[in-house]
C-alpha positions, -999 to +999 in steps of 0.1 A: +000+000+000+027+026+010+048+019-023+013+021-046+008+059-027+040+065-029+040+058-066+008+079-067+026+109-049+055+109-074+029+107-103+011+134-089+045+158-083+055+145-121+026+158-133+026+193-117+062+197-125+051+191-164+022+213-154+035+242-142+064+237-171+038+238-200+030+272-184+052+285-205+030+276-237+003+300-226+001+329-249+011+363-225-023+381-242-052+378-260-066+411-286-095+418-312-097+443-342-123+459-356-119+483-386-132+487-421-120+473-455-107+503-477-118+486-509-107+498-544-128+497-575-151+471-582-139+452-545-161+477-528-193+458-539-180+430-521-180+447-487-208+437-468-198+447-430-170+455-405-134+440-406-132+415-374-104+393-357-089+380-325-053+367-318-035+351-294+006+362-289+039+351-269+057+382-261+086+389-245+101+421-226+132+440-226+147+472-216+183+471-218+208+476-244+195+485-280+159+479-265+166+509-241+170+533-268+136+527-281+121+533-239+119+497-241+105+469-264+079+441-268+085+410-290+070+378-300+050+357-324+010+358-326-015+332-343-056+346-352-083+349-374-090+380-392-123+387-414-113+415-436-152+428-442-165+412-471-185+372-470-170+363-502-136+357-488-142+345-456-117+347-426-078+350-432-057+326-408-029+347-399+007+343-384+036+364-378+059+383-358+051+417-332+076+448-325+063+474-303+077+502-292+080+527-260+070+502-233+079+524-203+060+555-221+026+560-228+024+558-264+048+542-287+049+520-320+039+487-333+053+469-365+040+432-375+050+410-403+040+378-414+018+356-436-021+357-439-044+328-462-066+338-485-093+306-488-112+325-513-089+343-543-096+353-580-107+331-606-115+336-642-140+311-644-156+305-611-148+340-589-140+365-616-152+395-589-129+387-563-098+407-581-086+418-543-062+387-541-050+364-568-027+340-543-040+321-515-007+329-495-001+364-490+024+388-468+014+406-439+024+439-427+007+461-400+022+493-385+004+517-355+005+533-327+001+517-289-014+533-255-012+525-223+019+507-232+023+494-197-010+485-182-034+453-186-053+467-212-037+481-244-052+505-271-034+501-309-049+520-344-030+507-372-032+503-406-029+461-419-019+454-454-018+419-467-003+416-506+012+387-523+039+415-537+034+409-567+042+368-575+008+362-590-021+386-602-044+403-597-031+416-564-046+449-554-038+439-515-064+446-488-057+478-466-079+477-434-073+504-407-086+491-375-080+496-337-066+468-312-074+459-279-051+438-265-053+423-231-022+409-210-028+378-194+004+386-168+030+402-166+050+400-201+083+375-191+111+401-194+147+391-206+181+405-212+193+417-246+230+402-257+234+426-289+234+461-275+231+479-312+257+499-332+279+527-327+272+565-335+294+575-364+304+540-379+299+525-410+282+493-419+283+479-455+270+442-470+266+427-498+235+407-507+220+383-536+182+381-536+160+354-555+124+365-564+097+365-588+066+383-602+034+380-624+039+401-657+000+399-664-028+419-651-050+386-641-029+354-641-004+361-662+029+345-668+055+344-633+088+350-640+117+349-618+139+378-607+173+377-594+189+409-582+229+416-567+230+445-545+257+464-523+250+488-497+264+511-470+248+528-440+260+556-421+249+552-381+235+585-372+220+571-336+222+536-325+183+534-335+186+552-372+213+551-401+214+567-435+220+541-461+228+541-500+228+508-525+237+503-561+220+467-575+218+449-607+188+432-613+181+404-637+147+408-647+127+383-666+092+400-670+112+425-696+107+395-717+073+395-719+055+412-745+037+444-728+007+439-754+001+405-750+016+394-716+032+363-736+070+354-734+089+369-762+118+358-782+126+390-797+119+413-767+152+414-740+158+382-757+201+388-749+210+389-709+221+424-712+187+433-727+171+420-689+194+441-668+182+469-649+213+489-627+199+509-604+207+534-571+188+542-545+192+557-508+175+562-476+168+557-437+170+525-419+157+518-384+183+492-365+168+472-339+198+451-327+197+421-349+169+427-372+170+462-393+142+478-415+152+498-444+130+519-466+148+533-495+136+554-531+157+549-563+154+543-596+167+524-626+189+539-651+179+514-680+157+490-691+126+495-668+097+470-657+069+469-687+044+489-671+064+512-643+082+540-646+122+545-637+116+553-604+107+530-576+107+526-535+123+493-518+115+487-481+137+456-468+136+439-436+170+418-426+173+397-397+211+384-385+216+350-379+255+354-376+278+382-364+282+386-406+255+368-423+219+380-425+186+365-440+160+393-456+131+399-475+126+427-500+100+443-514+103+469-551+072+489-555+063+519-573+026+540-565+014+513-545+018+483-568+042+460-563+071+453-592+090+422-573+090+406-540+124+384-532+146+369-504+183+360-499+213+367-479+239+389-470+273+392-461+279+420-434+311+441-424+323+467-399+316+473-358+290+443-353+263+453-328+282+434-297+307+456-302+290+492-296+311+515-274+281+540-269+254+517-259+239+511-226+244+484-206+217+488-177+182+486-172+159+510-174 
């Protein structure tokens, strides 16, 4: 009898321990949206009510280092449901990563990126109205402003985008401004930050090589791949911003697609020098210690995208995964339509982030 309890008592300790270690699992808060679907053209016949979702997220805390220049940050990965205001599409699983801002003021910012499913998409045949989407996957990207950063209950009005950037057409993306309330479940787990972020007055260059693609037709036209070489330097002006500049070459293969009939062409950019488009562009990054968003405006000198002028803007998100390698994803887009969407790596050099001299080492 006393080894049969006993075996019972370990079981029952066994299973708290597990218990109260699968803690850990529960998402930190819970939020809905509501906001409206800022359809474009035809699409607004489709809207038939309010935009509506919930989420659940893991976040994280952190107030030191890099994190203490930006009054401290919120990070983590989120799950939900979103119903972007129309019955013909239906609700859009969603899942991605969180950024916010100014956790020890009372307002700050919020930057989310991730991927959203479209169950219901454009088809010539069967759903010829629903020209808002033309891929079931598509990217999502959602930028606002928080209050009541640091209490239980948390007030966010944002704008949410969700675009396939360009891969496959039509692909007018859905833009929903909505407001977020967001409920903490506890108190956020805080940890230190390692990388501390970069030095004021150094100089940081890489060199990157990006494979991507895009749909030369206007509904379900022909993909065509896109591979593009760029260099780039940035100039830190604080340990949160830097100026950066980057010349690329660009191999692009919609320039040999007939602009009349959105068929491949043997005549048009038929020679490899023909599908080249050089290009320079410059602008402001924002560093947060191993990732870094960058949002440049350039142009092309030669040979431009059938259908877009020389000109175009270029917003690129890198992540580090080594004190010189990074991972990133890119974005080209010109007046809100998107030329080319691609991914890659690249190589880094100059003062790493670990090695700031002017960073903070405390808590806030």
């Amino acid at each position: 009898m006393k080894q049969w309890m006993a075996g019972l008592s370990l079981m029952f300790l066994g299973g708290l321990q597990t218990a109260t270690g699968q803690m850990h699992w529960w998402p930190t808060e819970v939020s809905t949206t509501t906001g409206i679907w800022l359809a474009e053209g035809e699409s607004r016949n489709q809207v038939d009510g309010v935009a509506l979702g919930g989420q659940v997220a893991w976040m994280t805390r952190a107030t030191n280092g890099w994190a203490a220049f930006f009054r401290g940050i919120e990070h983590g990965g989120f799950i939900g449901m979103h119903r972007i205001g129309a019955s013909a599409y239906g609700w859009q699983p969603q899942v991605g990563w969180t950024l916010r801002t100014g956790q020890s003021a009372l307002v700050g910012w919020t930057f989310s990126g991730g991927l959203a499913y479209n169950p219901k998409i454009y088809n010539t045949e069967t759903a010829p109205d629903l020209d808002a989407a033309g891929s079931h996957l598509n990217g999502l990207v959602r930028l606002g402003l928080t209050l009541a950063n640091d209490s239980p209950v948390g007030l966010s009005l944002g704008m949410l985008h969700t675009s396939n950037g360009g891969v496959r057409r039509p692909n007018k993306g859905i833009n929903t401004p909505h407001a977020r309330l967001t409920v903490r479940l506890g108190e956020t787990p805080r940890r230190r930050v390692d990388v501390d972020g970069a030095t004021m007055g150094a100089w940081r260059s890489a060199v990157g090589l990006a494979i991507g693609a895009r749909d030369h037709g206007g509904f379900g036209g022909h993909v065509y791949s896109v591979q593009e070489l760029f260099a780039q330097t940035s100039f830190v002006w604080t340990p949160r911003y830097a100026l950066t500049a980057q010349a690329s070459v660009s191999h692009h293969m919609a320039l040999k697609a007939d602009p009349n009939t959105d068929a491949p062409s043997d005549t048009l950019a038929s020679q490899p020098m023909d599908r080249l488009q050089p290009g320079l562009s410059a602008g402001w990054s924002w560093m947060f210690g191993r990732a870094r968003l960058d949002l440049l405006k350039g142009g092309v000198f030669i040979n431009p995208t059938p259908g877009f002028a020389k000109g175009y803007n270029k917003a690129q998100l890198f992540m580090s995964v080594h004190p010189n390698l990074d991972v990133f994803v890119a974005l080209r887009f010109s007046d809100w339509r998107a030329d080319f969407l691609s991914g890659g790596i690249a190589l880094r050099w100059g003062r790493s982030e670990k090695e700031c001299l002017s960073c903070p080492k405390w808590d806030l």
